[in-house]
N, C-alpha and C positions, 0 to 999 in steps of 0.2 A: 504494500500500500504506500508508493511514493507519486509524488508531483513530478510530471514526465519531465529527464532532463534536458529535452531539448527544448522546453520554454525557456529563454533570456528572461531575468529577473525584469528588467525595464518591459519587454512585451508583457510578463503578466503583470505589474502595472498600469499598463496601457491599459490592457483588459481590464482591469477593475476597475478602472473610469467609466470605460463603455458599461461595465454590468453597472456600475453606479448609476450613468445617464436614465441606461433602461428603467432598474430601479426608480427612480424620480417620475417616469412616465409612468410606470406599471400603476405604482404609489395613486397618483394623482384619478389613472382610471380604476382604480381601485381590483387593479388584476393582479395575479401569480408571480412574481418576479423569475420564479425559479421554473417557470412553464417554458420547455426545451425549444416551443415555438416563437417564442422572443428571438433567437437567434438569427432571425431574418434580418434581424434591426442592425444588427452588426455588419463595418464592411468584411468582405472576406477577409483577409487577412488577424482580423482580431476572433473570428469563432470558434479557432480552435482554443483560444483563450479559456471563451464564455463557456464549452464545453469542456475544459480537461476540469472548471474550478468546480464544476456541475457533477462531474464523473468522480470527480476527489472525494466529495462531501456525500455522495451516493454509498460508494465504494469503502470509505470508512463506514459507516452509519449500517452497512450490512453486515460486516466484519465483526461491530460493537454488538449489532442484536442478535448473531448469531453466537458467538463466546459470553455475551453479558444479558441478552434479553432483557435489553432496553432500548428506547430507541432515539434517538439521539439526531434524527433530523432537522424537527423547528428549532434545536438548541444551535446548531454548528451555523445554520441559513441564517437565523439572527444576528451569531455574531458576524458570520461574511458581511450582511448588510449591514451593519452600522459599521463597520470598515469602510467597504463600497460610498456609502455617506458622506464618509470624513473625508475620502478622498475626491470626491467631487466639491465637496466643500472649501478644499485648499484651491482646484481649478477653477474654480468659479471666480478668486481671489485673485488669483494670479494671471488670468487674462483678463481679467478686468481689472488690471491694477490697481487693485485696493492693497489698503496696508492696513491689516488688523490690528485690535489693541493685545499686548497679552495676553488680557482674561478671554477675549475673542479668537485667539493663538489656540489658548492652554485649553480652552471646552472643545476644541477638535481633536488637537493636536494629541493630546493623551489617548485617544483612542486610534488617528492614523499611526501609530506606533506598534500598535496591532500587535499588544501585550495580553488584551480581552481574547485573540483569536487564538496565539500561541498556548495560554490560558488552559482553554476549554478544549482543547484540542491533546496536551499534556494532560489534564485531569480523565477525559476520557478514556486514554489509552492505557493511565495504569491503574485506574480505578478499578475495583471490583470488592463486592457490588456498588452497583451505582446508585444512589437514593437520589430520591428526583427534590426532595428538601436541598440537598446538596448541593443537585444542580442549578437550583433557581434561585439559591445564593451566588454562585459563580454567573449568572448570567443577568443579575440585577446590578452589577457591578459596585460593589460596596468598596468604600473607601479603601481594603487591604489591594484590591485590583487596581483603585484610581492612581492611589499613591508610588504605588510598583509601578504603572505605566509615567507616570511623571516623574520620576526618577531615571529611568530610561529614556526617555523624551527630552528632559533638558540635558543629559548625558550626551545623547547623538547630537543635539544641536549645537554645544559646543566643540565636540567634535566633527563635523562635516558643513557645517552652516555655511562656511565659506567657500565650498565645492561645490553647494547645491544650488549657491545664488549665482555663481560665474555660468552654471549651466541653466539656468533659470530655474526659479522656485517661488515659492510664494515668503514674504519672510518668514525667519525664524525668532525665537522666543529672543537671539541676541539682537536681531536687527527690529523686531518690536518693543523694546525695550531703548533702543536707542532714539526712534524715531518718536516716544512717548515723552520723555526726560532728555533730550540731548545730550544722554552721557557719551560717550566716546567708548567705544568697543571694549578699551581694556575694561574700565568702568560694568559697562555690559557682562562684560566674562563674568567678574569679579562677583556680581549679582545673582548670574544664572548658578552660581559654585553657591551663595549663600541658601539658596535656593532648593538646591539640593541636599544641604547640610541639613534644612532645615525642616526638609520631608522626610530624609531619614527618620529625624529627633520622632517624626508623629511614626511611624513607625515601630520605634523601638519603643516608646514610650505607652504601647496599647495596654491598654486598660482592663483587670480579670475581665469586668463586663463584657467588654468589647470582646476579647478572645473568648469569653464563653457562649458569648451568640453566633460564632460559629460552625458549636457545634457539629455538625456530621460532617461539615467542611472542612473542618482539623484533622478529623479521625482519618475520614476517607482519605485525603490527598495530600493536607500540608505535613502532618505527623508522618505520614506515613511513607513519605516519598521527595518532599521538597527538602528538609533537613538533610538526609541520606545523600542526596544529587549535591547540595552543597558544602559535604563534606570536602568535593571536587574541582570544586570552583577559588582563585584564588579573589575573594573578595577585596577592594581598595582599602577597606578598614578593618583587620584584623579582628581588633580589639571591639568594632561593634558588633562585628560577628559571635564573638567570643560571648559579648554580653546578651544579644538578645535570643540569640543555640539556647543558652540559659535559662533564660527569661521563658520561652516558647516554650522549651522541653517539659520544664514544669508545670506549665498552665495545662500543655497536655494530658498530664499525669491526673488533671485536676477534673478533666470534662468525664 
């Protein structure tokens, strides 16, 4: 069950604007989006797009209900779609030259980062069993998904912001931040790192409460498989790893 390799990452890009486009149309006539006869709508060259991302989410989803017996279609199509959304959202932007403000940035931007897709997509595959409480925590996207995605999101932007605008892009959270305050780019950097610092803290800082309302969403996936995977990972801050492995493991012990 892989995404064929001879899709170029920028072609399936492409493609997910065009399923966006459709998307917005289907939306507004209040049809199917994932109805295989949309297809027409695309030029040729982008169908094999709309069809491999169609064949993808098929092809898992039968995989899942036949090993898990569950079915996992409207969940994976939602998130595609609100990807698909986000990124039509940034093109709409960026040929119509508009320059968003931050907060206008960071309510897309956290989700074209497509942390929500990765997500639900990782919890499916080593979940078992699946509880549908579970999954409708994962798919309402509660602040442990927001916060992950915007930690990621201002990570990449100050990483790549400046290859993405030479190649055209819509701005990024450093050039919306410059464009809002006048600061000057280093200034911007400097901000987007506080920024960052500063969504960790909510993070690390989660609350029994907070961790015990996630309940089977602990058990199932984050105890049971996110810990373990980042056993692997060489995180940038050791020491907040260190603290909040801690912190999580216990609270686990606790649901």
């Amino acid at each position: 069950m892989t995404i064929p390799q001879f899709l170029h990452p920028a072609a399936i890009y492409i493609g997910f604007l065009h399923l966006a486009v459709i998307s917005n149309r289907q939306l507004r006539n209040n049809n199917n989006i994932w109805d295989v006869s949309s297809i027409h709508q695309l030029p040729d060259y982008m169908q094999i797009c709309y069809l491999a991302l169609n064949n993808f989410v098929n092809e898992m989803a039968y995989d899942i209900l036949k090993e898990k017996g569950f079915i996992i279609i409207p969940y994976l199509r939602k998130a595609w779609k609100d990807l698909c959304k986000a990124y039509l959202q940034e093109a709409r932007w960026y040929f119509n030259g508009y320059k968003p403000t931050m907060e206008e940035y960071m309510n897309t931007a956290w989700i074209s980062i497509s942390t929500h897709v990765i997500l639900s997509h990782a919890f499916f595959a080593v979940t078992s069993p699946i509880e549908k409480e579970a999954v409708q925590y994962l798919l309402d996207y509660p602040n442990l998904i927001r916060w992950s995605a915007t930690i990621l999101r201002l990570s990449d932007d100050l990483a790549t912001s400046v290859d993405e605008m030479k190649r055209g892009d819509v701005p990024k959270t450093i050039q919306c931040y410059m464009n809002e305050t006048g600061a000057s780019e280093d200034e911007a950097r400097e901000h987007i790192r506080s920024l960052i610092r500063e969504t960790w803290k909510k993070m690390n800082q989660v609350q029994e409460t907070s961790i015990s309302s996630l309940g089977i969403f602990c058990r199932s996936f984050l105890a049971n498989h996110l810990l373990q995977q980042a056993n692997r990972i060489v995180l940038p801050s050791v020491s907040w790893y260190q603290s909040v492995s801690i912190f999580l493991e216990d609270k686990f012990h606790q649901l």
